[in-house]
VEXVEXNU-337059 format. One line per 8 residues: number of its first residue (from 0); for each residue x, y, z of C-alpha. Coordinates in steps of 0.2 Angstrom, whole numbers, plus 5000, padded with zeros to 4 digits. Layout:
# VEXVEXNU-337059
NUM) X Y Z  ... $
END
This chain:
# VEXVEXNU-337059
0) 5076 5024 5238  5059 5025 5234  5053 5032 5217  5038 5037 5208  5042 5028 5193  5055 5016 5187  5057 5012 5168  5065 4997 5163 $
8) 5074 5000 5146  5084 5016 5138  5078 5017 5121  5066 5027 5114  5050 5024 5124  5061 5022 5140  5068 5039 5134  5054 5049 5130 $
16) 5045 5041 5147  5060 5049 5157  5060 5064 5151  5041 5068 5153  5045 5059 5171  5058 5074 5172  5045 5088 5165  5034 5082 5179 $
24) 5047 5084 5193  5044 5063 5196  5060 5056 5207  5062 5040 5190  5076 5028 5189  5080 5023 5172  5088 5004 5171  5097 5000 5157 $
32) 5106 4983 5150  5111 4974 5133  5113 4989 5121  5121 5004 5124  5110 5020 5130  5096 5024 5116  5093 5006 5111  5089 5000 5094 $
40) 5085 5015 5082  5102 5024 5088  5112 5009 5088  5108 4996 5078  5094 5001 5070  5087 5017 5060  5105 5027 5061  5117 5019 5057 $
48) 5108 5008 5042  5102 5024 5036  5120 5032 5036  5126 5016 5026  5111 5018 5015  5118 5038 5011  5137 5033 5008  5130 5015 4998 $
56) 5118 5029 4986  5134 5042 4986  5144 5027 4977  5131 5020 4968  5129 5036 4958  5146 5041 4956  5149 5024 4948  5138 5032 4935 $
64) 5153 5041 4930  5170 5034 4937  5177 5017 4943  5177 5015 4962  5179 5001 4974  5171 5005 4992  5182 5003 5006  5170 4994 5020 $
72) 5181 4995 5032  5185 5013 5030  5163 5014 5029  5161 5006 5042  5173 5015 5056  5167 5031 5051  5149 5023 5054  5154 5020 5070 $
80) 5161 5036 5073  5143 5045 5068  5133 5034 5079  5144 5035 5093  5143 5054 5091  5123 5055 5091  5122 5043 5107  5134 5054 5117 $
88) 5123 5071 5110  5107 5064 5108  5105 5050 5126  5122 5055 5139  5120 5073 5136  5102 5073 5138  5101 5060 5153  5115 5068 5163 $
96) 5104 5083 5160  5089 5076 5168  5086 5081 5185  5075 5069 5193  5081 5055 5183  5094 5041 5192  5101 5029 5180  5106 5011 5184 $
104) 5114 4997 5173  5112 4981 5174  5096 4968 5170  5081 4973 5178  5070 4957 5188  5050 4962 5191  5049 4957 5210  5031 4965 5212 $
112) 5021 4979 5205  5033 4990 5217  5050 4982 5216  5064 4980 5203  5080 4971 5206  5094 4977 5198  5111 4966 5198  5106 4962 5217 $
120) 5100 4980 5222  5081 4982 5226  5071 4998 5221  5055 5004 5224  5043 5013 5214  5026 5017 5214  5023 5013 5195  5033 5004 5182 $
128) 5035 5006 5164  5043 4991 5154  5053 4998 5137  5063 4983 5136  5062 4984 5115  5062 4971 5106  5075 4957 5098  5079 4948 5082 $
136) 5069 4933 5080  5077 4917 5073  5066 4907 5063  5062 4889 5066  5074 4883 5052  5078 4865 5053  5100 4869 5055  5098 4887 5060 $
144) 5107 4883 5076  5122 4876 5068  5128 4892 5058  5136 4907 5060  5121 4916 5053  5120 4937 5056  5106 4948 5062  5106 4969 5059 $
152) 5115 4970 5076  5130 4958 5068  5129 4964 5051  5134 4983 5057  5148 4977 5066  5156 4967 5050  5174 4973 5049  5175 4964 5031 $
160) 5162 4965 5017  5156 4948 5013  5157 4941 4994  5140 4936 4995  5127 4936 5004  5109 4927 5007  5097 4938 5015  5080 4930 5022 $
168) 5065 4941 5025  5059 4951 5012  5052 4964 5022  5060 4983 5027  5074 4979 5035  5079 4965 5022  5076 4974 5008  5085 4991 5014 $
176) 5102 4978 5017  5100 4970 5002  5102 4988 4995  5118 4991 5006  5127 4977 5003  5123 4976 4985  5129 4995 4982  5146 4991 4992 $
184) 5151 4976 4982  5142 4961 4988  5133 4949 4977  5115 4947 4987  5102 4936 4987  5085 4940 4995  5073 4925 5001  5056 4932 5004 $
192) 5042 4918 5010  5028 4931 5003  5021 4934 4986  5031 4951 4986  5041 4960 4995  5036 4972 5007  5018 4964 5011  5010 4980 5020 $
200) 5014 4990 5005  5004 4994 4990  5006 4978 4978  5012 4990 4961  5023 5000 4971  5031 4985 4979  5033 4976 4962  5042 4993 4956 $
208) 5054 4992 4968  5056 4976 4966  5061 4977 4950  5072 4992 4953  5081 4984 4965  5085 4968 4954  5093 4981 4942  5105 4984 4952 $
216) 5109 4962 4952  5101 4959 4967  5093 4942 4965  5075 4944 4971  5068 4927 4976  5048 4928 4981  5038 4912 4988  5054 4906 4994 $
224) 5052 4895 5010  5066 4891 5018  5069 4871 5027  5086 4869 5031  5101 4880 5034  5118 4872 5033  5137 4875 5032  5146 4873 5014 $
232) 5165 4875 5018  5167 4893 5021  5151 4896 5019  5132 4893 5020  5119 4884 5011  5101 4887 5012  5088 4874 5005  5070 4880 5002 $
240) 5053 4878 4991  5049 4889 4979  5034 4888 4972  5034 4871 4977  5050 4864 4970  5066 4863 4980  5081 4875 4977  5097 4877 4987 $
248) 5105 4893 4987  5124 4896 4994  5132 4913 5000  5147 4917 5012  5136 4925 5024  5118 4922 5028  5110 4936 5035  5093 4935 5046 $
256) 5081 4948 5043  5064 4939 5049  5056 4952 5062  5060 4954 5079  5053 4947 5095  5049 4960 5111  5059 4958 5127  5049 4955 5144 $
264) 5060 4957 5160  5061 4941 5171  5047 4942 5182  5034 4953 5174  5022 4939 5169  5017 4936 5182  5010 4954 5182  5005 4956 5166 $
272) 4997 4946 5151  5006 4943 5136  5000 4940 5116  5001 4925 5105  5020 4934 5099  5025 4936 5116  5022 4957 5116  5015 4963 5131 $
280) 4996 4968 5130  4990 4986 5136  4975 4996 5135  4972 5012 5126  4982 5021 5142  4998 5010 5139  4991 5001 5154  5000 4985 5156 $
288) 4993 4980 5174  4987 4987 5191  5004 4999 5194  5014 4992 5178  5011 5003 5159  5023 4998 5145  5028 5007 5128  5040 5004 5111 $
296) 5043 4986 5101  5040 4974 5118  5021 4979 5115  5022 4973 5097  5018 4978 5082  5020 4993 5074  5038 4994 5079  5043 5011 5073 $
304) 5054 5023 5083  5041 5036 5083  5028 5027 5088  5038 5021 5104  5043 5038 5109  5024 5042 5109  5019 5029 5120  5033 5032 5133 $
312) 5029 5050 5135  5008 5043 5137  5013 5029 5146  5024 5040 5159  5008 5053 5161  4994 5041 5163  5008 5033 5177  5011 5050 5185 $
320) 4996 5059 5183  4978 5061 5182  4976 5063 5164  4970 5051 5152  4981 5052 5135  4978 5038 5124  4987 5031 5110  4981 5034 5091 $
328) 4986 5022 5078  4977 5027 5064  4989 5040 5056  5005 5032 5060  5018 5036 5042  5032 5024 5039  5045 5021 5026  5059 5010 5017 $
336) 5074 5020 5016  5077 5012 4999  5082 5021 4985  5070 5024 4979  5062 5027 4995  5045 5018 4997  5032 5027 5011  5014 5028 5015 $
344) 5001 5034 5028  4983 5030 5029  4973 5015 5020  4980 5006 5006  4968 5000 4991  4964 4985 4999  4962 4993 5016  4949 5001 5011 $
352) 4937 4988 5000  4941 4977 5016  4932 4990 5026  4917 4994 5011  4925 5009 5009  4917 5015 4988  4934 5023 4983  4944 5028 4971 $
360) 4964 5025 4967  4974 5032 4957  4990 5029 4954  5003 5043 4942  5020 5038 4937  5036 5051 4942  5040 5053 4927  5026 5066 4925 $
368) 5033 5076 4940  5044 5092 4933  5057 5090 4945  5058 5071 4945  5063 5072 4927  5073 5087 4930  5085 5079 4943  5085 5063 4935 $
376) 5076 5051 4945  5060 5050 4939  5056 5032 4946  5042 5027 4955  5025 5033 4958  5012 5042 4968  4994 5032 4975  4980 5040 4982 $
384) 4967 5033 4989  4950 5043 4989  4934 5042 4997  4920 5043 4983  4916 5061 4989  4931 5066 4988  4941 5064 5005  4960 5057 5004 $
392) 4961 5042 5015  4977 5036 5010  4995 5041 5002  5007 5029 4995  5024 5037 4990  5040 5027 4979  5052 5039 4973  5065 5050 4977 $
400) 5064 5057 4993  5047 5048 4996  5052 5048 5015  5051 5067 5018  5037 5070 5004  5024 5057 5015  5022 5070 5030  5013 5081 5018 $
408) 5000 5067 5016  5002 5066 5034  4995 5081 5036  4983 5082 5022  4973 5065 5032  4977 5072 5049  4964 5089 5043  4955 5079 5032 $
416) 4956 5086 5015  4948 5082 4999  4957 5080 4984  4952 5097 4978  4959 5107 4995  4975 5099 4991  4973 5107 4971  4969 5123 4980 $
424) 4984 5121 4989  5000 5130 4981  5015 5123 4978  5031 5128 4976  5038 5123 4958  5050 5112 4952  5047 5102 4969  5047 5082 4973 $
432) 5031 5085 4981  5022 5092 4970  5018 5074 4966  5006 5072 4980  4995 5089 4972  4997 5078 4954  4990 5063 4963  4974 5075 4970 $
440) 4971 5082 4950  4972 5065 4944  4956 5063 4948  4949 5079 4941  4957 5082 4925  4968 5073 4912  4985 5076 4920  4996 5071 4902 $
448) 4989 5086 4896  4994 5098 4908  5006 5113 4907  5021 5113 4921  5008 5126 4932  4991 5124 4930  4978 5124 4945 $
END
């Protein structure tokens, strides 16, 4: 059969792509291999570590109060259960439920800008989108190959909570494990290569968390270069330079959390051009090649859910239609689902000197939000970065709930507001996000000498 469109991967930029393929009434075949229907985020990825990251905060604050000992295997089945309940709701539902949509399984082959094979089977199709996600990358560690190490997609599938753990990468995915594992009873280890943890964030916020996170015993290991990986008995040993002098560093488990690398289909290149990372390059349109568009993590960075499910649904209509959507990266909120939670949207600090931006930043502690200290979590802090006349280019968010307070500040930057609309703005009180209007009087007033209410 011939289609108008054939989308190689299942996640969430193959989804949204086939759902806007299905609101166009466009015949699509949907292929799918490796993980189950919905990809990474559902599977392996977002869900099911921020379910863990829920249970892991529920003991860690009744500890506060009783003696418990988690039961990971008990956790981790009823994991499973959630997860597998969302896939069939959220991806089987919703396929069966797609009209024009076929779906096929196996690994998809680029034969031309036309044709996929699948297990053996040729299709056609008038355009093809690759949403083949993306893949934990190994790093070139000297011994890597010769130990059982895990990734995210192994570590959710433990049956049995390790003793200890050694985590490498110190970015969001490393530092939101080492939170799980620490919280269910592990001893962990975290080796970041960098300065800090969490690069891309603002430095103070990331030394906060930082430092909260070694309250709870996580060892927190910065500058830490790993050089060799290599069994100790039952476990694993892992040699490395920090700060220049050599230090070894043992574990049951080591776990590998050191980015991911996109998937191509066998094939496409010879379609398409790829970066220095391996990501598949596109224009503004998603545009990949002649007749080929690609969307989600095998385009590269920024590999974020959202984001892929945006580029599927442009990437299926510049495929299927005359318009012209294009992608806009310059509002894009992410998060570390930490607790505390750690999230941002628009320029950081140095963002915007880099840019010769004259700004202003101020940063104001929790502790001064009412509800903060109300509910009894009053850690972190708020950052705003402001244009000299007043406009909010950046938010940066650590505290409670920080991950549903940033789409405020997604807004305020998507309408362009000044620091004084968001004064002018009511809130309601006592509220978490009455931290971001705090932020905005910082910088007209001397916010430690302010009433719970004033305007």
């Amino acid at each position: 059969m011939r289609y108008r469109l054939a989308i190689i991967g299942a996640g969430a930029a193959g989804f949204a792509a086939a759902i806007k393929a299905n609101e166009l009434e466009a015949e699509t075949l949907l292929v799918n291999s490796g993980l189950p229907l919905g990809g990474t985020c559902v599977n392996v990825g977002c869900m099911p570590t921020k379910h863990l990251l829920g249970v892991a905060e529920a003991l860690h604050r009744a500890k506060r109060y009783c003696s418990l000992k988690a039961d990971f295997g008990r956790i981790m089945r009823e994991k499973e259960r959630v997860i597998s309940e969302l896939r069939e709701e959220k991806y089987e539902k919703v396929l069966s439920s797609l009209s024009f949509v076929d779906f096929a399984r196996g690994r998809a082959r680029v034969e031309d800008e036309h044709t996929l094979s699948v297990e053996g089977e040729r299709h056609r199709a008038e355009k093809i989108i690759i949403a083949t996600g993306a893949s934990p990358a190994v790093p070139p560690v000297e011994g890597i190959s010769g130990v059982d190490y895990l990734t995210n997609i192994s570590a959710l599938a433990l049956e049995a909570l390790p003793e200890s753990l050694l985590i490498l990468g110190g970015g969001p995915q490393g530092v939101e494990f080492a939170q799980i594992f620490a919280r269910l009873g592990a001893e962990v280890t975290l080796l970041n290569r960098g300065e800090r943890i969490l690069r891309r964030e603002e430095p103070e916020l990331a030394r906060m968390l930082q430092g909260y996170l070694e309250e709870e015993g996580i060892e927190v290991v910065n500058a830490a270069d790993a050089v060799r990986v290599e069994k100790k008995g039952s476990g694993v040993e892992v040699k490395a330079q920090v700060e220049g002098e050599p230090r070894s560093f043992s574990a049951e488990k080591l776990l590998l959390a050191t980015g991911r690398k996109p998937n191509v289909p066998k094939g496409a290149e010879r379609y398409i051009k790829l970066g220095r990372r391996g990501e598949v390059l596109v224009d503004k349109y998603m545009r990949a090649g002649k007749n080929i568009f690609a969307a989600g993590d095998a385009t590269g960075e920024p590999m974020l859910e959202t984001v892929a499910a945006r580029e599927g649904m442009v990437a299926a209509t510049n495929a299927l239609s005359q318009e012209k959507l294009e992608m806009d990266y310059s509002l894009v909120p992410h998060a570390v689902f930490t607790s505390p939670a750690l999230a941002g949207v628009g320029m950081t600090d140095e963002q915007a000197l880099a840019r010769g931006i004259r700004c202003r930043c101020n940063t104001v502690p929790l502790s001064l939000v009412p509800r903060a200290r109300a509910s009894g979590e009053a850690r972190g802090a708020v950052k705003m970065v402001v244009e000299e006349g007043g406009k909010i280019l950046g938010v940066h968010v650590l505290g409670d709930r920080a991950d549903d307070i940033i789409h405020e500040a997604v807004m305020i930057l998507k309408n362009r507001m000044s620091v004084d609309d968001v004064i002018e703005t009511l809130h309601v009180f006592p509220t978490l996000s009455e931290a971001v209007k705090l932020a905005a009087q910082s910088f007209r007033r001397d916010i430690t000498r302010m009433s719970c209410c004033v305007e």
